[in-house]
C-alpha positions as CSV (number, residue, x, y, z in Angstrom):
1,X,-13.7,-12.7,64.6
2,X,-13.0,-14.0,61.0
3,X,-11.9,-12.1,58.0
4,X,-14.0,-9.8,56.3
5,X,-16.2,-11.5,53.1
6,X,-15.3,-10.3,49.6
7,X,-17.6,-8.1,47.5
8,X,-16.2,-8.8,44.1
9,X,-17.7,-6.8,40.9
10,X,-17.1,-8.5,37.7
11,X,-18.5,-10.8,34.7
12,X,-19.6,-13.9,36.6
13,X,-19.0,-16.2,33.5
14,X,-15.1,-15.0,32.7
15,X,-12.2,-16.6,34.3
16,X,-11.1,-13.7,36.3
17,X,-14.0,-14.1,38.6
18,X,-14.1,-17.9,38.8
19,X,-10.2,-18.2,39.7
20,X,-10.9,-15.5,42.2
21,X,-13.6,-18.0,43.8
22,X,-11.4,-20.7,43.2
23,X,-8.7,-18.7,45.1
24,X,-11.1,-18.1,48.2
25,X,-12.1,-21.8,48.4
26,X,-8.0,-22.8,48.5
27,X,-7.6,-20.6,51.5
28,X,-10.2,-22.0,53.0
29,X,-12.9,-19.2,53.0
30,X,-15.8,-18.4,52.3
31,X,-16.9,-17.4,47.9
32,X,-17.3,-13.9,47.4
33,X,-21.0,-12.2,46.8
34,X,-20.6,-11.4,42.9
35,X,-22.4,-8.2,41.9
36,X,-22.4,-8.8,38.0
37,X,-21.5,-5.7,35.8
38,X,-24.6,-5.8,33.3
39,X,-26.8,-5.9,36.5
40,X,-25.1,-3.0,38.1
41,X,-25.1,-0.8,35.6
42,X,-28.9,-1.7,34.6
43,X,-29.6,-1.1,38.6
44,X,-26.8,0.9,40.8
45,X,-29.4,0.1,43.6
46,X,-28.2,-3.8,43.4
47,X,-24.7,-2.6,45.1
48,X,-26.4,0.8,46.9
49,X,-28.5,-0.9,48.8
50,X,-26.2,-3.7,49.9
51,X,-25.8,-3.2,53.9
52,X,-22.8,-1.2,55.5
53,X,-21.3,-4.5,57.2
54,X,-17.7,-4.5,57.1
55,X,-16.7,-6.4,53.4
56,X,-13.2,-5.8,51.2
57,X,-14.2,-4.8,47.6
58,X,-12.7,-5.9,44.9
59,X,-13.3,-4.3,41.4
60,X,-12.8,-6.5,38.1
61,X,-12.6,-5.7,34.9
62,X,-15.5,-5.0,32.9
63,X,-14.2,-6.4,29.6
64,X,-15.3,-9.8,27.8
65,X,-18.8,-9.2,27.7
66,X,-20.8,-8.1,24.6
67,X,-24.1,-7.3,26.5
68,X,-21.8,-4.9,29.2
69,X,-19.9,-3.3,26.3
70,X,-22.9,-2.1,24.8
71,X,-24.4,-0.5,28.5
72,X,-21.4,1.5,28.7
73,X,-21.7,2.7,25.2
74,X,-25.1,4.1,25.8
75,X,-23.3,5.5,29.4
76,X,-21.1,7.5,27.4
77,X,-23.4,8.6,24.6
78,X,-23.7,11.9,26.2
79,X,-20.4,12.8,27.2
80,X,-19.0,11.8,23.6
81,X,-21.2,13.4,21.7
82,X,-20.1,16.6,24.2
83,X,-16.5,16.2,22.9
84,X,-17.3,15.9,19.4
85,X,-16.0,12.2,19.6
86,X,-17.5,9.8,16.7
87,X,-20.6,8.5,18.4
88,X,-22.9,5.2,18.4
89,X,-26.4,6.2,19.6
90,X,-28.5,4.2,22.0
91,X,-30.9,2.9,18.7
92,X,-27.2,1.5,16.9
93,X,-26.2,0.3,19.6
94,X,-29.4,-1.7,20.4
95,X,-29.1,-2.9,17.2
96,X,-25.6,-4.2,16.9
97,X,-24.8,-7.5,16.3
98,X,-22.5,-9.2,18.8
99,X,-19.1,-9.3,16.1
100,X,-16.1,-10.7,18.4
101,X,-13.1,-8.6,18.0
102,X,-14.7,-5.7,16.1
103,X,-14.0,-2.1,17.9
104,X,-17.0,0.1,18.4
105,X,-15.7,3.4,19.5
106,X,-13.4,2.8,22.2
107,X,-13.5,6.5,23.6
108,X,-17.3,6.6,23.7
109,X,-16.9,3.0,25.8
110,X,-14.0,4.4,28.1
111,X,-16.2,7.7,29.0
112,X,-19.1,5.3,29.8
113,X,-16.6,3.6,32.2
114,X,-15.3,6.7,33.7
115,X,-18.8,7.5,35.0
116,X,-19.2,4.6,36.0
117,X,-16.6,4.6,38.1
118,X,-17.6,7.8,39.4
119,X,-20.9,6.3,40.6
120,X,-18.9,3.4,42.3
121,X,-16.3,6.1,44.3
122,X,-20.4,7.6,45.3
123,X,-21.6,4.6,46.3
124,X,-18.8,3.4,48.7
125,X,-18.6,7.0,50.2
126,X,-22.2,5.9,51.7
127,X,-20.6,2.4,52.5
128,X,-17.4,3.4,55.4
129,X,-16.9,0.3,56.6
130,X,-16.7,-1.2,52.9
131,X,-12.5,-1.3,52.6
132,X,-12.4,-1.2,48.3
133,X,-8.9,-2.9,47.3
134,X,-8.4,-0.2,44.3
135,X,-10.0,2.7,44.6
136,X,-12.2,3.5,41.6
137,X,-9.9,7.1,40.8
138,X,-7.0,5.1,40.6
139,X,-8.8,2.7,38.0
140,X,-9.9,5.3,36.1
141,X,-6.3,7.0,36.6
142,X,-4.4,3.8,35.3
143,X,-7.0,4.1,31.9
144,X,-5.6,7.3,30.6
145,X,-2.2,6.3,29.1
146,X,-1.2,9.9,29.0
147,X,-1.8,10.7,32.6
148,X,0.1,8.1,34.0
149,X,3.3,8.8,31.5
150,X,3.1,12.6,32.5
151,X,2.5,11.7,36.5
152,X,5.6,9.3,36.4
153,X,7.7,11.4,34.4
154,X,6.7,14.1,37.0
155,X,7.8,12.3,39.9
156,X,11.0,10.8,37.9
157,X,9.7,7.7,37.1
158,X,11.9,6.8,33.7
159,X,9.0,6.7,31.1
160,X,9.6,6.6,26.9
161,X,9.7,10.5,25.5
162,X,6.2,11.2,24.8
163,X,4.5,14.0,22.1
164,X,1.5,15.9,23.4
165,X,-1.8,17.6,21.1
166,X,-0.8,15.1,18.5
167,X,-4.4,14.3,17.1
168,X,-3.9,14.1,13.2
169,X,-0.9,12.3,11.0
170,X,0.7,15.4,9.3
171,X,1.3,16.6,12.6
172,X,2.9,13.4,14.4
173,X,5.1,13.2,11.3
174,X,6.1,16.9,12.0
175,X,6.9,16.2,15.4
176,X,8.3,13.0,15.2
177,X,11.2,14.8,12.2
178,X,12.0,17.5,14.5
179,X,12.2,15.3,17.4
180,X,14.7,12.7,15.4
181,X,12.9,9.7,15.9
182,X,12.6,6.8,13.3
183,X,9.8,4.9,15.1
184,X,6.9,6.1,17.8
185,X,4.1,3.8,19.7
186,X,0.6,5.0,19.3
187,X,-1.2,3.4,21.3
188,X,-5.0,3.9,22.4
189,X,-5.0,6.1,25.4
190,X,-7.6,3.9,27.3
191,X,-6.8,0.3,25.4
192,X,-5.4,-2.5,26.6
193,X,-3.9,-6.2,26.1
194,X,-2.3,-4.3,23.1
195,X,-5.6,-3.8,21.1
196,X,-5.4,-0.7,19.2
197,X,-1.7,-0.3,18.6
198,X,0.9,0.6,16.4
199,X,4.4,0.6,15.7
200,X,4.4,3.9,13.5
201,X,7.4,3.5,11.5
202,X,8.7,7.0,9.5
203,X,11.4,6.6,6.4
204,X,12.6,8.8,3.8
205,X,10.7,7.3,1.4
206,X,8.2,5.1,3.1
207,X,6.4,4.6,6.0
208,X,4.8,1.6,8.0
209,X,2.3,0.2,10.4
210,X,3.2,-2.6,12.8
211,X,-0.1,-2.7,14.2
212,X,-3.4,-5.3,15.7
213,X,-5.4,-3.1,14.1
214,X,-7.0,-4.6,10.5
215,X,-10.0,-2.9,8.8
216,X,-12.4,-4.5,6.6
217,X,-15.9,-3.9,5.0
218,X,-17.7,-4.0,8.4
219,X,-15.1,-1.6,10.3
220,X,-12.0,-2.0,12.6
221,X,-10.9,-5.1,14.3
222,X,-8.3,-6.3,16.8
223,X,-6.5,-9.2,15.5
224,X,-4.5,-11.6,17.4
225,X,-2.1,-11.7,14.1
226,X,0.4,-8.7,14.1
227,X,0.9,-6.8,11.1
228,X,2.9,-4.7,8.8
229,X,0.7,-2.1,6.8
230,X,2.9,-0.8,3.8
231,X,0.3,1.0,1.8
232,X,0.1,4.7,2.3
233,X,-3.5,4.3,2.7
234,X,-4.3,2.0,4.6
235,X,-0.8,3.5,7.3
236,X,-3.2,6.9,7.2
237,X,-6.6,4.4,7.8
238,X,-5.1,3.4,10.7
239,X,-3.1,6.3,11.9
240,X,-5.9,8.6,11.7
241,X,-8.3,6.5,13.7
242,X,-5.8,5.7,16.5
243,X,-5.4,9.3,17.2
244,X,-9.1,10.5,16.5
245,X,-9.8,8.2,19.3
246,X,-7.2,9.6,21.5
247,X,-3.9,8.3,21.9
248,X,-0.3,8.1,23.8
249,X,2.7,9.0,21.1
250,X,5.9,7.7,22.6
251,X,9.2,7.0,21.2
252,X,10.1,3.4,20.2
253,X,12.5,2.3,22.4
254,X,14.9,-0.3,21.6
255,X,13.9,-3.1,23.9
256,X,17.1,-5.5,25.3
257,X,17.3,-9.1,24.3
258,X,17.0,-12.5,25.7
259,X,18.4,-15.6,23.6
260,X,18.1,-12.8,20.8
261,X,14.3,-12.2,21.3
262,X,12.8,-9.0,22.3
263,X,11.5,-9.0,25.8
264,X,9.9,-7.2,28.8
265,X,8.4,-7.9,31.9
266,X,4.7,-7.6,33.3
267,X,6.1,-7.1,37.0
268,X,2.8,-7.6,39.6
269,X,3.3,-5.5,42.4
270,X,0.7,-6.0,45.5
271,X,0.6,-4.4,48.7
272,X,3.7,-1.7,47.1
273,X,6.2,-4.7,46.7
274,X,7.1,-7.0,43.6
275,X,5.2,-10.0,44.0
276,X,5.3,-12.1,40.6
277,X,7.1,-11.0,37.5
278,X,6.4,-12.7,33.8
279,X,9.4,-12.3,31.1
280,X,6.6,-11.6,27.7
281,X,9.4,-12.8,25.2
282,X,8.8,-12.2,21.3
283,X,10.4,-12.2,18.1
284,X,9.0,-8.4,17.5
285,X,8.4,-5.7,20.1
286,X,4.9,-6.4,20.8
287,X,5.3,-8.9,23.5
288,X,1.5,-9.6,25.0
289,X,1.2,-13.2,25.4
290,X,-1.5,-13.4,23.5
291,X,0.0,-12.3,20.2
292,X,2.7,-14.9,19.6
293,X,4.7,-13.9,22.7
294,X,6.1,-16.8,24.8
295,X,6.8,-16.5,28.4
296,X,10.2,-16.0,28.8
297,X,12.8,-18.3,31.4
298,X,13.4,-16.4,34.6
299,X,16.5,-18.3,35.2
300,X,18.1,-17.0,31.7
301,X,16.8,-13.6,32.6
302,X,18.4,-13.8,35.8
303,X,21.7,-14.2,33.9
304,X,21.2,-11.5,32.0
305,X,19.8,-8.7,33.9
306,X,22.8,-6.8,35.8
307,X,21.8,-6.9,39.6
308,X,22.3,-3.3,39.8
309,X,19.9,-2.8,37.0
310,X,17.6,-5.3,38.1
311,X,16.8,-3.9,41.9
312,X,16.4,-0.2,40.1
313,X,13.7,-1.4,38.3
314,X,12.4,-3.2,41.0
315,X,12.3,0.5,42.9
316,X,10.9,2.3,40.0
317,X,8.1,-0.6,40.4
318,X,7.4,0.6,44.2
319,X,7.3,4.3,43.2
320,X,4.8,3.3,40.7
321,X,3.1,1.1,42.8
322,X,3.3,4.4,45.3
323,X,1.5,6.3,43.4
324,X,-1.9,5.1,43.1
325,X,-4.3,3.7,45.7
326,X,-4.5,-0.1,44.7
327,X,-3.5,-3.3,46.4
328,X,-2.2,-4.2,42.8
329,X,-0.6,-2.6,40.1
330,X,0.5,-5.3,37.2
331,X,2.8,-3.0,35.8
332,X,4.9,-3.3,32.0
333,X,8.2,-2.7,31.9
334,X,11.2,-2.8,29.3
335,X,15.0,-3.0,29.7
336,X,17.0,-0.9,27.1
337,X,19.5,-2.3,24.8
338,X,22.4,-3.8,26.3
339,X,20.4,-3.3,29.7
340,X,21.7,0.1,29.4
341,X,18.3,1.4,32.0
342,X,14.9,0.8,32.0
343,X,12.0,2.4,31.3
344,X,7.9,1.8,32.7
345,X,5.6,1.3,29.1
346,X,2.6,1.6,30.8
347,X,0.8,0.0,34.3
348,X,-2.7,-1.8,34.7
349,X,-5.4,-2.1,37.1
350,X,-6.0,-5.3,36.0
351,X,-3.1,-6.6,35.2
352,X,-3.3,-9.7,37.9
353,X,-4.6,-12.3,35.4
354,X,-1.5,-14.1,35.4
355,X,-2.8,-18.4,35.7
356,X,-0.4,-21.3,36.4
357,X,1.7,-18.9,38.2
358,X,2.6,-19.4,41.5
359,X,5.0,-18.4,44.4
360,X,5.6,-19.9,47.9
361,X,2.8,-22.6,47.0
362,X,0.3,-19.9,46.4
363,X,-1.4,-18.8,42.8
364,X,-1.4,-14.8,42.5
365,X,-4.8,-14.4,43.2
366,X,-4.5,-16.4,46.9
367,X,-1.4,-14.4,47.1
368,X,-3.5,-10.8,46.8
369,X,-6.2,-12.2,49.3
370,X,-3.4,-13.0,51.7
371,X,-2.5,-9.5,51.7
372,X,-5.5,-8.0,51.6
373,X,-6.2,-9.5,54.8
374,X,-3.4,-8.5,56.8
């Protein structure tokens, strides 16, 4: 018998799913049946009623795509408006112009995923011979910034210090006084690629924002520029949205250097073993590639990292990778000054769009469709 076909579930038109199929066609098998987002949420009977043959599932993200943004929105009207949470309704959202970049309220967008993905886990209960490659719980688990940081630190996973209930700015800079720290991450609970975050920056006499965020006339946007807000009110702006909208507070670690940049790694664990790392390298401590960060030489970091040092983070990586249900985990992780220990920022579900990337011959995605076969 041959290998089981793909059923992938993603944005036909975005690079994730066309490398995917490119990936297939290098190993020499057959393209996977695409079940687009924007169809399945208009219709869950375009996946339901798919047969039980035996297929492996992948799930992709959702992101990228104006017309799927909008269909979660209206999926988690309800359940936003439940929590209070600032609220588009379906008529605004039907109305909104497509306005790359701009944020439309990220937690009313994340709830709509989350049942979403409770549909999906309903779905592939009627499906048993449907093998899913990440389980949608564990997506949904590796959106919540703050549940991951407390499950790691519970199982003694070395995560940054974190502050819990902080929802307003008079309270984080309470906390963050008695707490002695000078500089905190606030990052969106359920963002990612670094879009809605902040370096939260507390002095005696002045504060600061190192943030993506900008705000203008029409509302809040994620820039690919990197910023320093200086003026009290535009710091509070920001501050106050980033934690209306639910966010992880953690302490600012300093981050060890590489040729005298900052630098961390985006460490792609599949099947519960490291498979491809990227050094993000910067001149700040926001790293993401797509914010000015370079990809940093392996070689150099090789040179730097002590071996001891370098295999415990490679084991904090499988205990990560241990804990959720996933063939991959792309997982972000810094080294302390002076490579002093490590710590795990934060870990993705789709954190496997890494291009030009390859190891023994194969790109990471032919890689994960290797294993996923065994």
């Amino acid at each position: 018998m041959g290998a089981p076909p793909f059923l992938l579930i993603g944005n036909p038109e975005n690079r994730r799913v066309t490398l995917f199929q490119a990936a297939l066609a290098a190993r020499g098998l057959p393209p996977a049946h695409v079940v687009p987002w924007r169809e399945l949420l208009r219709e869950p009977a375009v996946l339901a009623d798919l047969p039980d043959t035996e297929r492996l599932v992948r799930i992709d993200a959702a992101g990228e795509s104006f017309e799927v943004e909008k269909a979660l929105l209206k999926r988690g009207h309800e359940d936003a408006r439940a929590l209070g949470c600032a609220v588009l309704t379906p008529e605004q959202i039907d109305a909104l112009p497509e306005d790359r970049g701009r944020i439309l309220c990220p937690r009313q967008y994340h709830l709509g995923f989350l049942r979403t993905l409770s549909q999906l886990e309903a779905i592939f209960a009627e499906h048993p011979r449907w093998r899913v490659l990440s389980s949608p719980a564990s997506i949904a688990e590796l959106f919540d910034k703050r549940l991951t940081s407390r499950k790691y630190a519970a199982r003694g996973i070395p995560v940054p210090p974190s502050l819990e209930g902080i929802t307003d700015v008079e309270s984080l800079r309470t906390r963050m006084r008695e707490e002695g720290w000078r500089e905190a991450f606030v990052k969106l609970s359920c963002g990612s690629s670094a879009s809605c975050l902040g370096i939260f920056r507390l002095g005696r006499s002045d504060e600061s924002l190192f943030t993506t965020l900008e705000q203008t006339d029409t509302g809040w946007y994620n820039s690919l520029k990197v910023r320093r807000l200086r003026e009290p009110r535009r710091v509070e702006a920001a501050l106050e949205f980033l934690l209306r909208e639910g966010s992880q507070v953690e302490r600012a670690l300093p981050k060890a250097r590489l040729r005298g940049e900052f630098f961390d790694c985006r460490v792609l664990m599949v099947r519960g073993e490291p498979a491809f790392t990227v050094i993000r390298q910067s001149r700040h401590p926001i790293t993401n590639l797509h914010l000015g960060g370079k990809r940093g030489d392996m070689d150099a970091f090789l040179a730097a990292v002590p071996p001891r040092e370098l295999e415990a983070a490679m084991e904090t990586c499988r205990q990560v990778a241990r804990a959720h249900d996933c063939l991959h985990v792309g997982i972000d992780l810094m080294y302390e000054a002076y490579f002093q220990g490590h710590a795990v920022l934060e870990a993705n579900a789709f954190g496997d769009l890494l291009p030009n990337l390859r190891r023994d011959g194969l790109s990471v995605y032919e890689w994960e469709i290797r294993e996923a076969l065994r």
